[in-house]
KOLLUMVEX-766643 format. One line per 10 residues: number of its first residue (from 1); for each residue x, y negated, z of C-alpha. Coordinates in steps of 0.05 Angstrom, whole numbers, plus 32768, in hexadecimal, padded with zeros to 4 digits. Example, Ala and Ser with C-alpha at 12.3 -4.5 7.8 and 13.67 -1.06 7.14 Angstrom:
2
1	80F6,805A,809C | 8111,8015,808F;
% end
This chain:
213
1	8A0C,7D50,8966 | 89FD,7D1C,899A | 8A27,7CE3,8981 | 8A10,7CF9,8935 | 89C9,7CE6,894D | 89D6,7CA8,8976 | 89F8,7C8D,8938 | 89C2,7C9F,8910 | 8992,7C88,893A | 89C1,7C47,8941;
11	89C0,7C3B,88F1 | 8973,7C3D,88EC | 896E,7C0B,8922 | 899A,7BE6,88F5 | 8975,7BF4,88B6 | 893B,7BE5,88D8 | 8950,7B9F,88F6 | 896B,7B96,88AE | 8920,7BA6,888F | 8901,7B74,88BB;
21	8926,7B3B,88B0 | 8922,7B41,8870 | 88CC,7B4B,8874 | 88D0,7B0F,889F | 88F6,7AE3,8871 | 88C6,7AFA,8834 | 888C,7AED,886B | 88B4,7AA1,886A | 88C0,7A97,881E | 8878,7AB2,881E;
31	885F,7A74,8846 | 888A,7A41,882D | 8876,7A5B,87EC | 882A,7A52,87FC | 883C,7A0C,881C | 885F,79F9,87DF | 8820,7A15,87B0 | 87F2,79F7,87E3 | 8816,79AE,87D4 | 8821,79AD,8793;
41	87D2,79C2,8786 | 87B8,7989,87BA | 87E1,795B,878B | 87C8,7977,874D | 877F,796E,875F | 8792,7929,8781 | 87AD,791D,8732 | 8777,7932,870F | 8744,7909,873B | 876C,78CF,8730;
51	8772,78DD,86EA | 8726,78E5,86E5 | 871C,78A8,8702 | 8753,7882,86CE | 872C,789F,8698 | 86E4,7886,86B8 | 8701,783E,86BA | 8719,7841,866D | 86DA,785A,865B | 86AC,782B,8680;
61	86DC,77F7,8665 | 86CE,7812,861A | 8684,7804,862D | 8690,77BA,864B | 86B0,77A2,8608 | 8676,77B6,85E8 | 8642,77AC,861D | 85F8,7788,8600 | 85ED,775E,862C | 85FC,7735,8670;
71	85D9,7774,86A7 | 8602,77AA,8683 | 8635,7783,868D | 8636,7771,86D4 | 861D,77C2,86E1 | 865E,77DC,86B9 | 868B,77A9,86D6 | 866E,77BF,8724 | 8685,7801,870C | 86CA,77F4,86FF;
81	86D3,77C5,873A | 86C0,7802,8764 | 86F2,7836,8746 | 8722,7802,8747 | 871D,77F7,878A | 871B,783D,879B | 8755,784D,876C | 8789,785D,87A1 | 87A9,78A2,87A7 | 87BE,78A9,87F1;
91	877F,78B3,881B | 87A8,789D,885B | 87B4,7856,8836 | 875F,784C,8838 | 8760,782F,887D | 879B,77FF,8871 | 8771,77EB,8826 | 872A,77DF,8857 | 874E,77B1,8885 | 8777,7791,884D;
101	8731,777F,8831 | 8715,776F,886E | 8746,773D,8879 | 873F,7724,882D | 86F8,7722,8830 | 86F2,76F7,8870 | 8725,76C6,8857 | 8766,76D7,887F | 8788,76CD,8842 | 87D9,76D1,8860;
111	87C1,770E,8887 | 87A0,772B,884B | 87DE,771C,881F | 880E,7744,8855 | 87DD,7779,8853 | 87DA,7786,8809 | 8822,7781,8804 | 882C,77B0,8835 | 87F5,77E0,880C | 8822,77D6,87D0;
121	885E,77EE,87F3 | 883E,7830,8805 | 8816,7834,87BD | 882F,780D,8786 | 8801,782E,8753 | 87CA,7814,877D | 87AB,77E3,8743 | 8779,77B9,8777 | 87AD,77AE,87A0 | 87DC,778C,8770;
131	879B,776A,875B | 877F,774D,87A2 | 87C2,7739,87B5 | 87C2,7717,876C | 8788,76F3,8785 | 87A4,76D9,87C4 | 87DA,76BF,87B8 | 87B5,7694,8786 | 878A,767B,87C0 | 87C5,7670,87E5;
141	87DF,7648,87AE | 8816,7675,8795 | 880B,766F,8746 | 884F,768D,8736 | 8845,76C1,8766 | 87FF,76D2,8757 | 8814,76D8,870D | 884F,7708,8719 | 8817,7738,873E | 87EC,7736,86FF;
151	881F,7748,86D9 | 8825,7789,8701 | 87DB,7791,86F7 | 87D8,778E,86B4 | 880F,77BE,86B3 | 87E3,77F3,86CC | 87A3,77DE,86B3 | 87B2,77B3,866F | 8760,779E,8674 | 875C,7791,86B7;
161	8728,7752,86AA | 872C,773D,86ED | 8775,772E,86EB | 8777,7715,86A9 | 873E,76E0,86BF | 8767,76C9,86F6 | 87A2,76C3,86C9 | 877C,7693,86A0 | 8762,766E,86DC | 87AE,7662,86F2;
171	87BE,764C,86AF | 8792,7612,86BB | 87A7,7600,86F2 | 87EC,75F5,86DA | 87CD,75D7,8698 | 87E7,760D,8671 | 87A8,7609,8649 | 87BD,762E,8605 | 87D7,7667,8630 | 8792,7666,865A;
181	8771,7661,861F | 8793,769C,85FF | 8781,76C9,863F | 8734,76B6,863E | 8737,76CA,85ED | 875D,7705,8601 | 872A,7716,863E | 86EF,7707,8611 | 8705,7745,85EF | 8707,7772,8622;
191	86C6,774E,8641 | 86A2,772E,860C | 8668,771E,8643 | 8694,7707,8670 | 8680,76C4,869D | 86C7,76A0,86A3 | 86D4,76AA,865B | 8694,7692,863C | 869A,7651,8669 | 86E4,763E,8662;
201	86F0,764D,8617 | 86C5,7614,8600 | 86E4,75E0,8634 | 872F,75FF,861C | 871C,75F9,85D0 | 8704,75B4,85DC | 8741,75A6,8605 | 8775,75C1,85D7 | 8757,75B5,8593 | 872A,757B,85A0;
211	86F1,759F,858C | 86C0,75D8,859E | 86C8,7610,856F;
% end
């Protein structure tokens, strides 16, 4: 009767050991299962902010193209400079982005170029960065280069009327004037207010057709 018991008592030990490893690995998938929702929700709302924002910026461009005059203009355009700016997924990119335009806006152009190409490492979606890198290697004097970033721009953002101006302004400074021309007519589309178009379209008219149209 003894041993009967002690084996008894033996199994439920075992049954018991048995029961609790299997509560603690549900109490596991449990949390890895929370984790995983937990991610994959932080994600989703980072998403759905960013898509938010894609769909402010197409609308305030909608309003640009047909904006009535020169102060709605410049307001809408502040607008889109802003979310573009701030159009970067990866909150722990933001400090590298300030001191990138920190750098940018004080003129350390090489610095500034290393930095942005470091940002588009980490976040090639990142529009602005594509864009300000764009821009210096055009100061630097990198036409080629600074074209090949636009390209990527416009990739992402097809009316990006920053880059598009800059691709015109590189086209005459290679004397590509029909192709500058073409990007002015094309940005005076998108930005029919716009400053760089209305002043070089009459100079690239004159230039390539002898006359001002």
């Amino acid at each position: 009767m003894i041993e009967f018991f002690l084996d008894k008592s033996h199994y439920s030990l075992n049954i018991s050991k048995r029961v609790y490893a299997l509560l603690k690995i549900k109490e596991q998938t449990d949390f890895f299962a929370l984790i995983t929702i937990t991610v994959v929700l932080f994600f989703l709302a980072v998403s759905t902010l960013f898509s938010q924002s894609n769909d402010k910026i197409e609308m305030l461009l909608d309003q640009l193209a047909i904006a009535e005059s020169d102060n709605d203009a410049r307001l809408i355009r502040k607008k889109i400079w802003l979310l573009w700016l701030d159009g970067y997924e990866d909150q722990k990119n933001k400090p590298k982005i300030d001191m990138a335009l920190e750098l940018f806006n004080r003129g350390d152009l090489e610095k500034a170029d290393r930095a942005f190409s470091e940002i588009i490492a980490l976040e090639p979606g990142y529009v602005e960065g594509w864009n300000k890198r764009a821009t210096l290697k055009f100061l630097l004097g990198d036409f080629s280069g600074s074209l090949l970033d636009i390209q990527e721009v416009l990739k992402r953002q097809p009316r990006h009327f920053g880059a598009i101006s800059g691709s015109g302004l590189i086209h005459i400074h290679t004397k590509n004037f029909e192709d500058a021309y073409n990007t002015y007519m094309k940005l005076s589309q998108i930005d029919p207010l716009n400053e760089d178009s209305k002043r070089f379209l009459p100079m690239l008219e004159n230039k390539i057709f002898g006359k001002s149209l």
